[in-house]
N, C-alpha and C positions, 0 to 999 in steps of 0.2 A: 670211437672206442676210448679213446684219450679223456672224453669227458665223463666215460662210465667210470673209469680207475679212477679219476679225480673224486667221483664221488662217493666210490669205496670205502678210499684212503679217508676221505672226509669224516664219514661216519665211522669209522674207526676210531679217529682220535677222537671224537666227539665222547663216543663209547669209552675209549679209555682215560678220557679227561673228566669225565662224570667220575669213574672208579676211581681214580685218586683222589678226587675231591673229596667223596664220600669217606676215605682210607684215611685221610688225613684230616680230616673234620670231627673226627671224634677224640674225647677228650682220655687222655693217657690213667688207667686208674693208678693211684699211687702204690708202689711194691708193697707186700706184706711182710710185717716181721717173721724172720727166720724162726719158726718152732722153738729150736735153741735159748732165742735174743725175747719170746713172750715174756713182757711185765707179768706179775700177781701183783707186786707192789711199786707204784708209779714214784713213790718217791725216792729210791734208793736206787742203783745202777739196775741194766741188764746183766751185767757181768760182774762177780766180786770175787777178790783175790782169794785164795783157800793154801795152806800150806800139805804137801803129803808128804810124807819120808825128807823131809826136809829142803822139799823145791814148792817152789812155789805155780801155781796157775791159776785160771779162773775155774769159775763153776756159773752155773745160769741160777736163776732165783730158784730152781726146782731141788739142784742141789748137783746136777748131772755137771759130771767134768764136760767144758768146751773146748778152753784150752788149757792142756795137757803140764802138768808140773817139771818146769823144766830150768827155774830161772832161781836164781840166789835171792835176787830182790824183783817185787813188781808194785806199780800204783796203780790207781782208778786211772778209767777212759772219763780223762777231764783235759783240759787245755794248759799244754804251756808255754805260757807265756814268751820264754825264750826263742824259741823258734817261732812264734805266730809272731815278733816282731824282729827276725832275722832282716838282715840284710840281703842275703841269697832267699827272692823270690820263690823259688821252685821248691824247698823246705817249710814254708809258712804254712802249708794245709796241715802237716803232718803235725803242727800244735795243736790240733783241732779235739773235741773230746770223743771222736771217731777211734782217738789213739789213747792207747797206753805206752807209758816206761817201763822196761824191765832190765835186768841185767843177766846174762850170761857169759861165763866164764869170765868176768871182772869186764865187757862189754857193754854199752849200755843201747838198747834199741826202741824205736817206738815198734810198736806193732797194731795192726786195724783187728776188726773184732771175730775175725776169722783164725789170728793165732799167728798169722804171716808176719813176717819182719819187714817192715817197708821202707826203714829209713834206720841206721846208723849214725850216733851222735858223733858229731865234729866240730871241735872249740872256736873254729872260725867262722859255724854257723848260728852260732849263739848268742841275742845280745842280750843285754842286764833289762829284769824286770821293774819298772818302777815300783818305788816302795810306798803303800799303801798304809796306814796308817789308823787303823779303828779305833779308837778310846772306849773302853769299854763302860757301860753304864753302872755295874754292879761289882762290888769288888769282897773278896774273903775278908770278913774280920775274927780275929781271935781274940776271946776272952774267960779269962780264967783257964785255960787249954784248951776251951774248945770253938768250934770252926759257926761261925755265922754268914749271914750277907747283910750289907750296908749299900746304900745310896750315897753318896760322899756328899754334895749338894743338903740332902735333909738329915744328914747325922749331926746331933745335936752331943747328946752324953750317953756314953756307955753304960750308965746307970738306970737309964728311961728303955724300958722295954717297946714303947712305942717307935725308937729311933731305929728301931732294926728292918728289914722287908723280910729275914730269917732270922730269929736269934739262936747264939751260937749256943749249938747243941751237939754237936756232929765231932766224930773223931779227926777230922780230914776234911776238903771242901775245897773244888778247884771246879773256876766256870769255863766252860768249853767254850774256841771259838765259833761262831755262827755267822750267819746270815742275817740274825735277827737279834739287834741287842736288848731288845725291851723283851724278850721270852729266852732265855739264853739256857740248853742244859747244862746241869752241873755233877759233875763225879763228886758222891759223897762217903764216908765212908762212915758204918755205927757197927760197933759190936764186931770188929775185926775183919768186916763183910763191905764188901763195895756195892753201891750200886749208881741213879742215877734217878736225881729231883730235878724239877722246874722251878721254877721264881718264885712260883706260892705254896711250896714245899709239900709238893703232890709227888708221891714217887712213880717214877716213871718206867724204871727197871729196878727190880727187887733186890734187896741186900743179898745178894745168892754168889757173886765173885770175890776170889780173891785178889784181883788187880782188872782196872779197868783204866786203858792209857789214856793219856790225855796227849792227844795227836789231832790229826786234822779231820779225821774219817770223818766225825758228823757234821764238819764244813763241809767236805769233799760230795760226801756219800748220804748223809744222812745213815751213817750205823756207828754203834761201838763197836770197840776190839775189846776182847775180855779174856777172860783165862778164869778156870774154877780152880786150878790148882798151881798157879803163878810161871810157870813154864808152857803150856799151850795152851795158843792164844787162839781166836777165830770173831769172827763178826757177828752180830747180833743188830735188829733194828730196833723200832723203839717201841715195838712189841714185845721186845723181849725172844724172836723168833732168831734162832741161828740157821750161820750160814759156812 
């Protein structure tokens, strides 16, 4: 009798150890983006800040609030720095570009892309960012009043039209930091009107604003901030598509 239950039990685990095998033998599919967090445009965030009644939130690329305006100041889900090289361990994920900055009620918190507050800035968890240093390739020149681009290296005389990579024609002319210094955008401004050239003075974004900052957004984000009538501001990419 002993050696029938033996052999029971036997096939049983046998039976149950194939099942897990099988269970755990296949390969995990990777989760899908949340509805909300679907790209249209792969170069620019999931989420980008939007201001309403004068709070700020996000919106998803469709235009739909995600999360809710609620904050005085917010930045992009990018990394920073300060806490991803914190001394307190347990704080280092939440520099991660999973998170944004924002601040409420003079408060400053990270939050994940749910809206949730995950972490709480605290000056003893924060260490100094090394300072990074780009020289930039292309620089404004002005001549006679108006705004050009020069290569510092191959400018010869201000009188040689060849000396220029822009010659100065533009009312205004400031180059955006990037990612890339040999293609770098530039806020330019003609005709009382902002907008936004490349290198080879192809325009990019139409003379159609009245201020376009020159901030970090097309480091960060790949968008402009812009404003048609110099008080509210919102994102645009470089389509020219707002957001």
């Amino acid at each position: 009798m002993m050696i029938k239950w033996f052999s029971v039990l036997l096939s049983l685990m046998v039976v149950f150890g194939s099942a897990q095998s099988k269970k755990t033998s296949k390969v995990a599919k990777p989760a899908a983006a949340k509805p909300a967090l679907v790209k249209i445009n792969h170069e620019i965030p999931a989420l980008i800040p939007q201001i309403r009644n004068g709070l700020f939130g996000f919106v998803n690329q469709q235009g739909k609030i995600v999360i809710k305006p609620e904050y005085s100041n917010v930045g992009f889900f990018t990394e920073d720095c300060n806490l991803l090289n914190s001394e307190n361990a347990k704080v280092r994920k939440f520099g991660s570009s999973n998170y944004a900055s924002v601040r409420r009620q003079g408060v400053d918190f990270r939050i994940d892309m749910s809206g949730k507050r995950v972490y709480q800035y605290k000056e003893a968890d924060l260490a100094k960012c090394p300072f990074v240093f780009m020289k930039q390739r292309f620089h404004a020149y002005v001549r006679r009043g108006f705004y050009g681009i020069i290569e510092q290296p191959h400018f010869r005389n201000e009188d040689d039209y060849q000396s220029y990579v822009i010659y100065p024609q533009y009312q205004y002319l400031h180059i955006l930091e990037g990612d890339n210094l040999d293609s770098p955008m530039i806020v330019a401004s003609q005709n009382d009107r902002f907008g936004v050239i490349d290198i080879n003075n192809n325009v990019v974004i139409p003379f159609e604003y009245s201020d376009i900052k020159r901030n970090y957004s097309w480091k960060l984000a790949k968008l402009f901030e812009v404003s048609k009538d110099g008080v509210n501001y919102f994102f645009i990419d470089a389509k020219n598509k707002g957001y």
